[in-house]
C-alpha positions as CSV (number, residue, x, y, z in Angstrom):
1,X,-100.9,17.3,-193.8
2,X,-100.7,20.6,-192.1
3,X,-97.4,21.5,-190.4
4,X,-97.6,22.1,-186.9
5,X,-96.9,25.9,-186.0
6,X,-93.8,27.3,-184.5
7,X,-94.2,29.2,-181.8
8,X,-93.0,33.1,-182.0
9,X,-91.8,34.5,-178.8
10,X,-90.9,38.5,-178.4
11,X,-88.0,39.6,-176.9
12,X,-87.3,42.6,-174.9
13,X,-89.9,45.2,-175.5
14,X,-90.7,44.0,-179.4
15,X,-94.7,43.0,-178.4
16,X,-95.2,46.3,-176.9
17,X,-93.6,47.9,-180.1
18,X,-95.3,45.4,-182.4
19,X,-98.8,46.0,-180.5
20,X,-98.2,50.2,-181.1
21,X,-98.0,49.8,-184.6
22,X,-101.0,51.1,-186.5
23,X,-103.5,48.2,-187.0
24,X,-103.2,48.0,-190.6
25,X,-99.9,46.8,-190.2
26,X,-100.4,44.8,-187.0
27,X,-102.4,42.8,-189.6
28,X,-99.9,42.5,-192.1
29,X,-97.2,41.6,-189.6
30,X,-99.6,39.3,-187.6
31,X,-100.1,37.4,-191.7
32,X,-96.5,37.1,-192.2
33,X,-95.4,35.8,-188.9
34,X,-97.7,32.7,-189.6
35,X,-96.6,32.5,-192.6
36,X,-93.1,31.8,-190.7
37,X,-94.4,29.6,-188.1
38,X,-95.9,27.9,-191.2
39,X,-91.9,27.4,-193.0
40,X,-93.0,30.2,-195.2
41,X,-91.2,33.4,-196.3
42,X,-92.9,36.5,-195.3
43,X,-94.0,38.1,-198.7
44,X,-91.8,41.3,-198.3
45,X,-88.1,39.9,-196.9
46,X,-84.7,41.0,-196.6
47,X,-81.4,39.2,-194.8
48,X,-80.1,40.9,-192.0
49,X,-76.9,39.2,-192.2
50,X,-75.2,42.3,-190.2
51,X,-77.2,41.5,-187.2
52,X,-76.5,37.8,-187.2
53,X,-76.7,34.6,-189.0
54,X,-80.3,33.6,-190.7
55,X,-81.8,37.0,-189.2
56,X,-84.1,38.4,-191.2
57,X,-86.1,41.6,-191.5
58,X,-90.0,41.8,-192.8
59,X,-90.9,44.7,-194.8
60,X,-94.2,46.3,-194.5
61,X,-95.5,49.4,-195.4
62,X,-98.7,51.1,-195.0
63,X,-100.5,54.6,-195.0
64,X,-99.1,55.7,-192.3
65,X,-95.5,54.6,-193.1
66,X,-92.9,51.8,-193.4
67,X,-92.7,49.1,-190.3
68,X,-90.2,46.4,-189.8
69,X,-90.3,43.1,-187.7
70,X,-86.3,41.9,-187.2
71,X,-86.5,38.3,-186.2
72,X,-84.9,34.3,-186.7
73,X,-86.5,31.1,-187.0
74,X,-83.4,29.2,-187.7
75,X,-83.9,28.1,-184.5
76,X,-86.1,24.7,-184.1
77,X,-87.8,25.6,-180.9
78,X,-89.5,28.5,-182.1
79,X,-89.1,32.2,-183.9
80,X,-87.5,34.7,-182.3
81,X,-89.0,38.2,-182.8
82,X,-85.6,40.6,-181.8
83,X,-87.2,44.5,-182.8
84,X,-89.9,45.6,-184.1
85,X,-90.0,49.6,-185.1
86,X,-91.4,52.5,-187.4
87,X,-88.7,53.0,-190.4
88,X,-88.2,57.1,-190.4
89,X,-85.4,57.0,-193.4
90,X,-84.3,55.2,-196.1
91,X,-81.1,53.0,-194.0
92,X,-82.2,51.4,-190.9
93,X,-81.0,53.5,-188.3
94,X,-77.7,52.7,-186.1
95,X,-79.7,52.3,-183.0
96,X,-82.6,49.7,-184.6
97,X,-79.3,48.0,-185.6
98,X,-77.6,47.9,-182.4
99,X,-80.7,47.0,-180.6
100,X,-81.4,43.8,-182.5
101,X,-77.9,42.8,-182.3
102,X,-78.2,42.8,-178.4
103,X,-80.8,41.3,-178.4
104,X,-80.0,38.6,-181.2
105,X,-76.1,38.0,-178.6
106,X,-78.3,37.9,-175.5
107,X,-80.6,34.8,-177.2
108,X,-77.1,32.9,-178.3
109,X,-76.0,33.4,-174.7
110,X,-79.4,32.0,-173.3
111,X,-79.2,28.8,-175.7
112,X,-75.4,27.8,-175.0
């Protein structure tokens, strides 16, 4: 029996970021994030336990770099995509940080 899929929803600006990204990696990302609506782990995962409880970043990398999707599907209602971005250094920087963490506060907020 097939499980019915989650829907993703972006927040803030995240689709516009996700829909810049080089298409090889739009492909990747677009794979893994049904593999999420699906109660799969995306292939390439980290916790993001900084940011918030059960967020999570996916890992992809590419030709033309290293890309990250910051979201949480702890949720039952659907998965939340909070950031999506081009990784430029080895630690995620301060700002992708802070930005998903917004983000991540502002969704809590909307669900009390």
């Amino acid at each position: 029996m097939a499980r019915v899929a989650k829907p993703v929803e972006f927040r803030g600006s995240s689709l516009e970021d996700l829909r810049a990204f080089p298409g090889d990696a739009r492909r990747i990302v677009g794979f893994q994030l049904d593999r999420v609506q699906h109660g799969e782990d995306p292939d390439d995962w980290k916790p993001m336990s900084s940011i918030g409880a059960g967020v999570r970043e996916i890992r992809v990398r590419v030709a033309d770099g290293a890309f990250r999707v910051i979201y949480v599907a702890k949720f039952s209602d659907a998965i939340y995509v909070l950031h999506c971005f081009q990784k430029k250094s080895q630690r995620t920087s301060k700002e992708d940080v802070a930005l998903a963490t917004r983000r991540y506060k502002q969704l809590l907020e909307e669900m009390r």
